[in-house]
MMTF fields as JSON, N, C-alpha, C and O atoms, coordinates in Angstrom:
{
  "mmtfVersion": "1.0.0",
  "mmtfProducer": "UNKNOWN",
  "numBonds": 323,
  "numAtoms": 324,
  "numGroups": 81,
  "numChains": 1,
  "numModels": 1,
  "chainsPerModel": [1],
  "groupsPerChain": [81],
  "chainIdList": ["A"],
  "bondAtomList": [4, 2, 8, 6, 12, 10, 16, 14, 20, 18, 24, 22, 28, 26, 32, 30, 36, 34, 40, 38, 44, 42, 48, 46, 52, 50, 56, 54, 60, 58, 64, 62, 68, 66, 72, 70, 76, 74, 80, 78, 84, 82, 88, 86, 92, 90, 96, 94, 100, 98, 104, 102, 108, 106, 112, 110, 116, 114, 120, 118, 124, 122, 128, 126, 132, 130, 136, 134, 140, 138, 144, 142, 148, 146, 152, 150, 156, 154, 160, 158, 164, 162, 168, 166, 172, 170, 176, 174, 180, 178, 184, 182, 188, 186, 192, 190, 196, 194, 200, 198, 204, 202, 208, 206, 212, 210, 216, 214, 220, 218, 224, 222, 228, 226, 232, 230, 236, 234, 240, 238, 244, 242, 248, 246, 252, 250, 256, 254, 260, 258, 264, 262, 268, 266, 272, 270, 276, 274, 280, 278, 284, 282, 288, 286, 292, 290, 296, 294, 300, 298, 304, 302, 308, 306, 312, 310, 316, 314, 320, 318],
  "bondOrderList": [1, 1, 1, 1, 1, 1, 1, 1, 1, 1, 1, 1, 1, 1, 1, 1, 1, 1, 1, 1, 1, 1, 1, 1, 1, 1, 1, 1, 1, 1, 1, 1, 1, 1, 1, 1, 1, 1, 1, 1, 1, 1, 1, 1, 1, 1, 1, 1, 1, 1, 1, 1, 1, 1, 1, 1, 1, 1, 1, 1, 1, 1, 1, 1, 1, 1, 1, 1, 1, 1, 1, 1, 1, 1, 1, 1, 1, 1, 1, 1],
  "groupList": [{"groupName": "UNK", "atomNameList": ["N", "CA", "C", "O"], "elementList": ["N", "C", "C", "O"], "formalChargeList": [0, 0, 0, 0], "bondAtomList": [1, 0, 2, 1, 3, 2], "bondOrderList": [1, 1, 2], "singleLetterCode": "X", "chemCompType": "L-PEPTIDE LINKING"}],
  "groupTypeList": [0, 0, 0, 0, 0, 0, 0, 0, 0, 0, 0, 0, 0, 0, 0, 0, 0, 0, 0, 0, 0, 0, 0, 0, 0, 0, 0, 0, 0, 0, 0, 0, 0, 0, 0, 0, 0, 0, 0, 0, 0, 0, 0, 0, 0, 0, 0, 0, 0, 0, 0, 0, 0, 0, 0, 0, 0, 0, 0, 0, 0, 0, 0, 0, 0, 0, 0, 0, 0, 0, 0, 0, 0, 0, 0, 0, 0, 0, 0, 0, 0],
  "groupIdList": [1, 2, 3, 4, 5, 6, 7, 8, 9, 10, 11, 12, 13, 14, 15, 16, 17, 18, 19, 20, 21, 22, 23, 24, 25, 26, 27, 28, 29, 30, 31, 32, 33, 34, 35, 36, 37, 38, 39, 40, 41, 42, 43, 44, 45, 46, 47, 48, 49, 50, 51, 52, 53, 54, 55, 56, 57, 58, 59, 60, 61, 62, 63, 64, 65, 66, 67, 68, 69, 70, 71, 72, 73, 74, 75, 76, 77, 78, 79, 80, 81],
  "secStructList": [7, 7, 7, 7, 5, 2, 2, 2, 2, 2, 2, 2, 2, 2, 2, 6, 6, 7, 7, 2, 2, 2, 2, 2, 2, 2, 2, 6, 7, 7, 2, 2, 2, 2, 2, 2, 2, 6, 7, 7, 1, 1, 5, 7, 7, 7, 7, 2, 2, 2, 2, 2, 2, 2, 2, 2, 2, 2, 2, 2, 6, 6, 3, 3, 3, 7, 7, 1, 1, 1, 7, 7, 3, 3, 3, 7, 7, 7, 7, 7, 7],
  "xCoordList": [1.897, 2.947, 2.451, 1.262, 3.288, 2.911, 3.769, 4.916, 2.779, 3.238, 4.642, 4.866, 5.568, 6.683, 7.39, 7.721, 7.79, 8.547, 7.689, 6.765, 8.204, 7.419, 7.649, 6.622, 8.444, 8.467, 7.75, 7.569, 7.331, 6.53, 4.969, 4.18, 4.784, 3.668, 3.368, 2.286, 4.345, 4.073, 4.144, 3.464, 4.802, 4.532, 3.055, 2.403, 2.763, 1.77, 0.642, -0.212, 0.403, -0.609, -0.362, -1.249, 0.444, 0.959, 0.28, -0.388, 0.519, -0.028, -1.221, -1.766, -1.906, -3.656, -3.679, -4.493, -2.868, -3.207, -3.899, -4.606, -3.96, -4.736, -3.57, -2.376, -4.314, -3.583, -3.842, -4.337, -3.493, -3.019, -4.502, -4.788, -5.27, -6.698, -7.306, -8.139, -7.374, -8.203, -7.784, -8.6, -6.541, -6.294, -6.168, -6.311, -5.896, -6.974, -8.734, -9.248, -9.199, -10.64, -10.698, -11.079, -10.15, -10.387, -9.829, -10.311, -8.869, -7.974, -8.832, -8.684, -9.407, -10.023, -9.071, -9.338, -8.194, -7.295, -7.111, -7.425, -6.378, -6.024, -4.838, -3.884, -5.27, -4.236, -2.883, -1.879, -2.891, -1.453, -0.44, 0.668, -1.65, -1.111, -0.124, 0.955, -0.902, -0.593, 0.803, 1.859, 0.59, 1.964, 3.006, 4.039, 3.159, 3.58, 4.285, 5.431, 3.687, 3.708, 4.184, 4.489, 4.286, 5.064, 6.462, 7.284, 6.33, 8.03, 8.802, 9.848, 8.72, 9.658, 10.496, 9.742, 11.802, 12.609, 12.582, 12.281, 12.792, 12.923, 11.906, 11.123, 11.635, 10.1, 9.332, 9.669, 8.445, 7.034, 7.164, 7.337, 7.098, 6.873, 5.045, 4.722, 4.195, 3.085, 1.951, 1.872, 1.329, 0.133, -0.216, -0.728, 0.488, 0.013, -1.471, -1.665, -2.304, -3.938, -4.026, -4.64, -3.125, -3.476, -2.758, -3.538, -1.567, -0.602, -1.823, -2.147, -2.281, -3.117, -4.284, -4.783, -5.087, -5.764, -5.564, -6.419, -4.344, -3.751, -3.401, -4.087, -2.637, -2.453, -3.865, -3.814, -4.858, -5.752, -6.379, -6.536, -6.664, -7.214, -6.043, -6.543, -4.684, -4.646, -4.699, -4.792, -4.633, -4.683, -6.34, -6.563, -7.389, -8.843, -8.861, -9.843, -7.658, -7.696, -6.88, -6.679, -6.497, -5.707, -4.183, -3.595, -3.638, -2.124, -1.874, -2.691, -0.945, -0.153, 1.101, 1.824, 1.727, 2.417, 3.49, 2.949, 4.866, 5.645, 7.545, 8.36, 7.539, 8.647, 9.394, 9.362, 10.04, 11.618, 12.839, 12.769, 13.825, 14.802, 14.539, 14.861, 13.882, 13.647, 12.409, 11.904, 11.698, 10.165, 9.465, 10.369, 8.328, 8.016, 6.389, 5.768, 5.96, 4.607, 4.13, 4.813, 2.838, 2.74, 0.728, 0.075, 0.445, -1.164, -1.4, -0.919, -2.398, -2.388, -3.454, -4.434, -3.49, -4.084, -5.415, -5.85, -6.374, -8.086, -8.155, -7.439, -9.63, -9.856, -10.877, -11.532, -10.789, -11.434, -12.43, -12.435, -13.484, -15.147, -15.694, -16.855],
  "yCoordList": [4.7, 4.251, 3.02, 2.718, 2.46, 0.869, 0.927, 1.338, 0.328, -0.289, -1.186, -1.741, -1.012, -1.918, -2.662, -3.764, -2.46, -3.094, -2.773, -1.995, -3.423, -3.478, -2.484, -1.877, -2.006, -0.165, 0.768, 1.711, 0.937, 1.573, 1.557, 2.5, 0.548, -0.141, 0.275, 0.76, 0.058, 0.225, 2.063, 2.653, 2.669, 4.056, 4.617, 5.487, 3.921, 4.231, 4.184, 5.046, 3.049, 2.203, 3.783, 4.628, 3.829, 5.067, 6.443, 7.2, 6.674, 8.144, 8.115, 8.994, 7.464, 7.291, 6.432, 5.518, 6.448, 6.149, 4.862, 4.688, 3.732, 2.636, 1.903, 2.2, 0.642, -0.388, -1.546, -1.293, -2.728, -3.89, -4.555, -4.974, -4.361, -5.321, -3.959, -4.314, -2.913, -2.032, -2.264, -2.609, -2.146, -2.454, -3.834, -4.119, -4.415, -5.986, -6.065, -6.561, -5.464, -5.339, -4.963, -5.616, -3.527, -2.561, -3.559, -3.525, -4.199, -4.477, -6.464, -7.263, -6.567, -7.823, -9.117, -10.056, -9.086, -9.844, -10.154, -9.304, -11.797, -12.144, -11.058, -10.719, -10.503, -10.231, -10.77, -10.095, -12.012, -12.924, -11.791, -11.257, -11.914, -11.388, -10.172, -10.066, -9.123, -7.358, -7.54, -7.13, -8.23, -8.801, -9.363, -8.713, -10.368, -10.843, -9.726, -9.475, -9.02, -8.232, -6.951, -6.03, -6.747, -5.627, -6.118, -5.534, -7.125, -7.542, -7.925, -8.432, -7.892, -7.585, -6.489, -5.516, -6.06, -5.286, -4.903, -3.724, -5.529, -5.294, -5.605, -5.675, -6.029, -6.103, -7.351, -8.525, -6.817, -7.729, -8.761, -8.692, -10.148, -11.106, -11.603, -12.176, -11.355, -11.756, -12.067, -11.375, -12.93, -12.895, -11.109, -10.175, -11.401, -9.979, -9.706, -8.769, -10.304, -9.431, -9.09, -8.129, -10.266, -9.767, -8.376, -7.509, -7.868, -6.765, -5.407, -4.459, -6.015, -4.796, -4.615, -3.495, -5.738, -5.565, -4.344, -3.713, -4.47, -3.795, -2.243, -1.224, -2.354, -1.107, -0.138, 1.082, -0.869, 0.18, 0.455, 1.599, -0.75, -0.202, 1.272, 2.267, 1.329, 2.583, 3.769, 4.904, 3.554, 4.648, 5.393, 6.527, 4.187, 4.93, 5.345, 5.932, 5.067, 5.75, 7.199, 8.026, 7.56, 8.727, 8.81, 9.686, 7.354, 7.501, 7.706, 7.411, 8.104, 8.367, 7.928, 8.678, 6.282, 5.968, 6.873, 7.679, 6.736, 7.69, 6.441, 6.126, 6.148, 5.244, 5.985, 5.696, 6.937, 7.944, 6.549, 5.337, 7.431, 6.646, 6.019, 4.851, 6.851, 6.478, 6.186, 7.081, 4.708, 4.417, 5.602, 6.201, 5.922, 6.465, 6.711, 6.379, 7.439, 7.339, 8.969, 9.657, 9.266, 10.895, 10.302, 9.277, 11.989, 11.828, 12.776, 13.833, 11.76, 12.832, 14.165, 13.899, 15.328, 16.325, 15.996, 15.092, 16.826, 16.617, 17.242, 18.159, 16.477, 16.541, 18.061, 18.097, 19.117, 20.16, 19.935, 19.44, 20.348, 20.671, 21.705, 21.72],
  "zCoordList": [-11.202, -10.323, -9.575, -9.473, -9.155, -8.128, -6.995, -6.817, -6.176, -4.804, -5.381, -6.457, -3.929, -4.955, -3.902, -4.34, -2.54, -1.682, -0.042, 0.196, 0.594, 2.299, 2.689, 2.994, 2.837, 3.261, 2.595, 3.365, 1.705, 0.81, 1.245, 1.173, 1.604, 1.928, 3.448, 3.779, 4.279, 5.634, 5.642, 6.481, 4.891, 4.909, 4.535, 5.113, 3.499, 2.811, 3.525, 3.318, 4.613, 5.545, 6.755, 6.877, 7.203, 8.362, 7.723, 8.427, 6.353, 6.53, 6.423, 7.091, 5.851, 6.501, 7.421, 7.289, 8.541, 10.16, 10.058, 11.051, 9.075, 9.182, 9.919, 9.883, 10.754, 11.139, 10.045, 8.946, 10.417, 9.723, 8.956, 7.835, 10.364, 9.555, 9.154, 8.32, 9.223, 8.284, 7.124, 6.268, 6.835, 5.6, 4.751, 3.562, 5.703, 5.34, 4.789, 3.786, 5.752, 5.505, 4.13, 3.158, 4.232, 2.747, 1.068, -0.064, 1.535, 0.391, 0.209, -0.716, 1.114, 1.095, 0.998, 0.248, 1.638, 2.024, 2.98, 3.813, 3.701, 4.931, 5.325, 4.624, 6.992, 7.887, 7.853, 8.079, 7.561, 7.418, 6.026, 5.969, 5.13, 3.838, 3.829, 3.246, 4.776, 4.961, 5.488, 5.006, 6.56, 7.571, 6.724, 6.885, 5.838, 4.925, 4.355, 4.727, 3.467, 2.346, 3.106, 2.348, 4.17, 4.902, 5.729, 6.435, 5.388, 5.686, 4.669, 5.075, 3.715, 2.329, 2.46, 2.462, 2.588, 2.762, 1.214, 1.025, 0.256, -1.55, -1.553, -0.605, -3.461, -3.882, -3.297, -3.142, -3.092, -2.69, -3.362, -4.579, -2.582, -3.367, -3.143, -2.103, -4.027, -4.19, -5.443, -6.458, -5.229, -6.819, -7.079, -6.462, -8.517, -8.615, -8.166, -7.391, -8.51, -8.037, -6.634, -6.171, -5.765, -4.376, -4.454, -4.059, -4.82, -4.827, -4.944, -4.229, -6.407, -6.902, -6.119, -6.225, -5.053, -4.635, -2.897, -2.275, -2.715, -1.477, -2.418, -2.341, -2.948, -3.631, -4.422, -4.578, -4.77, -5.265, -3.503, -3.075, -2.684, -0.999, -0.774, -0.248, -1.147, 0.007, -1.026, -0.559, -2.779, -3.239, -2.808, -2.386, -3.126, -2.814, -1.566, -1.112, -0.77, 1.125, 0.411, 1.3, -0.645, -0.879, -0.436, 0.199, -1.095, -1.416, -3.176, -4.049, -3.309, -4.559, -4.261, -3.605, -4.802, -4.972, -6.042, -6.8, -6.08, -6.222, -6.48, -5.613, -7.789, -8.189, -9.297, -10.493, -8.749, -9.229, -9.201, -9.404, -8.864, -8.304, -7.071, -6.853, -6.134, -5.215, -4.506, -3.828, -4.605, -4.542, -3.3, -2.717, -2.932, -1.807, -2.211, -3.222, -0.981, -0.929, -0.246, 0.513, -0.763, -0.713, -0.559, -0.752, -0.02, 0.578, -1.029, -1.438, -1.628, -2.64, -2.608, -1.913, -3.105, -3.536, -3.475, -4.188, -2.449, -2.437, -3.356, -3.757, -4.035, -5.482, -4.957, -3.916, -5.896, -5.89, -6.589, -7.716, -5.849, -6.434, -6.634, -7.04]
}
């Protein structure tokens, strides 16, 4: 599944409680960018790598993106050991 629009994103950022530059830090991108890329109401307009670079930061924070009919975002399942 993929990150797909600014709401998705700003949900996704909320359920692991990160703010704007953590997830800057993590995703190795400018602050401008996150901000950017969270005000897209529809799809993200960005270089795909930066996209993929924000989207693999909150899956390794433990999101599971989720694109049904209706895009959304879920904390996924701790991995059992």
């Amino acid at each position: 599944m993929k990150l797909s629009n600014g709401r998705q994103l700003r949900a996704a950022r909320a359920l692991l409680g990160w703010d704007q530059p953590r997830l800057s830090k993590a995703a190795k991108v400018a602050i401008g960018t996150v901000r950017r890329m969270e005000s897209f109401e529809g799809a993200i307009q960005s270089h795909t790598g930066t996209l993929l670079r924000v989207q693999t930061a909150l899956e390794k924070g433990g999101i599971e993106f989720l694109n049904d009919e209706r895009p959304g975002v879920r904390l996924r399942a701790p991995v059992k050991r």
